[in-house]
C-alpha positions as CSV (number, residue, x, y, z in Angstrom):
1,X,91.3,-11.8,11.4
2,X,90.3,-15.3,12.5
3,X,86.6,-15.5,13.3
4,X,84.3,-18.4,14.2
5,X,80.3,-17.6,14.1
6,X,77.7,-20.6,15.4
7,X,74.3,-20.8,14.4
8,X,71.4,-22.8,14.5
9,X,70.9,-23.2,18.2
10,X,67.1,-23.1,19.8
11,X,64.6,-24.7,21.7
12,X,63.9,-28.5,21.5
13,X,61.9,-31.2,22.6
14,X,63.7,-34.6,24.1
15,X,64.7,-36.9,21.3
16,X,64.6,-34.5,18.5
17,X,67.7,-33.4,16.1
18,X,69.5,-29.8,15.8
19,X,72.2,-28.9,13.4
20,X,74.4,-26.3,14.6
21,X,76.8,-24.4,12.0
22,X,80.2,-23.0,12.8
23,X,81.2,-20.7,10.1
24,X,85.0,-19.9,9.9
25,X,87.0,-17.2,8.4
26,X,89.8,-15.5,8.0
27,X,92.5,-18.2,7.1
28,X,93.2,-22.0,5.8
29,X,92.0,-24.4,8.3
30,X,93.7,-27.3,7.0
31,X,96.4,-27.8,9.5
32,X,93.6,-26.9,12.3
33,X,91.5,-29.6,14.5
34,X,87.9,-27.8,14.9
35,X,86.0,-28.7,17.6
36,X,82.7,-28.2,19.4
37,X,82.4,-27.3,23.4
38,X,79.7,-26.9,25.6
39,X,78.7,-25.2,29.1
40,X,76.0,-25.4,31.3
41,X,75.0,-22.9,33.6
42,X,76.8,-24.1,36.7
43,X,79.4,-26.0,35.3
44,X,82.7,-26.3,33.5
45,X,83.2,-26.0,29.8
46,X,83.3,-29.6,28.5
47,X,84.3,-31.3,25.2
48,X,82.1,-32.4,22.6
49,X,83.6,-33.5,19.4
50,X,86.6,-32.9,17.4
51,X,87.5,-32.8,13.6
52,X,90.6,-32.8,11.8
53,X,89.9,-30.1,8.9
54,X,93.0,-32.1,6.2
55,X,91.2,-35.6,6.5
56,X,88.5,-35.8,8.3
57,X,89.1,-37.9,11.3
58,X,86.8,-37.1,14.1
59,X,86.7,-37.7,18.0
60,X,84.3,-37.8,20.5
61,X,83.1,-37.3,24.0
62,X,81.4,-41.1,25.4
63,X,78.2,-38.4,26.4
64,X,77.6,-38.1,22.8
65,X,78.9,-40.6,20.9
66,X,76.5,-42.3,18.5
67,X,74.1,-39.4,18.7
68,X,76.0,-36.9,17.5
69,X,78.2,-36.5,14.0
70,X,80.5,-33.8,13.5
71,X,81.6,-32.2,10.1
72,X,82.6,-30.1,7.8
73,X,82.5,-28.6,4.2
74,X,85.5,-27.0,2.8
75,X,84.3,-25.2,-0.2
76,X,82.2,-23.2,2.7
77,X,84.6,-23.4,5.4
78,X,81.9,-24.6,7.7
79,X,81.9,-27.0,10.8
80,X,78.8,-28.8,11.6
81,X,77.2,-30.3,14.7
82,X,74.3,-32.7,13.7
83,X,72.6,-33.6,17.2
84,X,70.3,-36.5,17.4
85,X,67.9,-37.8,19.9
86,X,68.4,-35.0,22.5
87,X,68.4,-34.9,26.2
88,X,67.5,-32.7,28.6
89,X,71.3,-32.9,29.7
90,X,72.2,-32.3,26.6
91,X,71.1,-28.1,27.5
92,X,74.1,-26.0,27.0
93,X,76.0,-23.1,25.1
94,X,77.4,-24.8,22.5
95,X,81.0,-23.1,21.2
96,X,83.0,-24.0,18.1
97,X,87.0,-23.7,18.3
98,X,90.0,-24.2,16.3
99,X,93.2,-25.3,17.4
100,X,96.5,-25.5,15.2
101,X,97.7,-29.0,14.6
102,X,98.2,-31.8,17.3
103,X,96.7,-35.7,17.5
104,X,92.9,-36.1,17.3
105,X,92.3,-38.0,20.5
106,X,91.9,-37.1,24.5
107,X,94.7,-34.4,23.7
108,X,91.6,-32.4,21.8
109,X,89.3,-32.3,24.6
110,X,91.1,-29.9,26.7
111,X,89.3,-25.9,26.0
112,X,92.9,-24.5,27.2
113,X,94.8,-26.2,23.8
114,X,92.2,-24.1,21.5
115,X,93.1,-20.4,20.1
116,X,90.1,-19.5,18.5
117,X,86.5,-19.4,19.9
118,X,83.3,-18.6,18.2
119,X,80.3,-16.3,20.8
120,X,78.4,-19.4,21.5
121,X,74.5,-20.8,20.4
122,X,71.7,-21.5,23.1
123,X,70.5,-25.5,22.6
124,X,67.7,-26.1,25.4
125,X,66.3,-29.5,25.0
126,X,62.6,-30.1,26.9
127,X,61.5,-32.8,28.2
């Protein structure tokens, strides 16, 4: 059975860097786009960053761009979320997903296209 598991979440002060680790398993996700949501307390689940698993292609949200870099490893079948100079805003449950196929663009930002979901990892950024 398909299963996504984040790690790597915690506590961190504004401006510093955080790597989160989506491990998957359970099938090939070569013909997948893996991407990384997040929620606040309060608010909707919101988009992150995307990554097509066959070349590597990746898309992000304007909130993050040039701060954070999303990747992955195939011979581990890991997705990666290095987070750089944090903001307070930036406080959230971060989730990894995987959705089968489709254009890696604003078509990957929607949480209702995705079919797998990981539990989720605390990232609190301080100020």
């Amino acid at each position: 059975q398909v299963q996504l598991v984040e790690s790597g979440g915690g506590l961190v002060q504004a401006g510093g860097s955080l790597r989160l680790s989506c491990a998957a398993s359970g099938r090939t996700f070569s013909n997948y786009v893996m991407g990384w949501f997040r929620q606040a307390p309060g608010k909707e689940r919101e988009f992150v960053a995307a990554i097509r698993w066959s070349n590597g292609d990746t898309y992000y949200a304007e909130s993050v761009k040039g701060r954070f870099t999303i990747s992955r490893d195939n011979a581990k079948n890991t997705v990666y979320l290095q987070m750089n100079s944090l903001k307070p805003e930036d406080t959230a449950v971060y989730y990894c997903a995987a959705k089968f196929s489709g254009r890696l663009g604003p078509i990957s930002t929607g949480y209702t296209g995705y079919n797998y979901w990981g539990q989720g990892t605390q990232v609190t950024v301080s100020s």
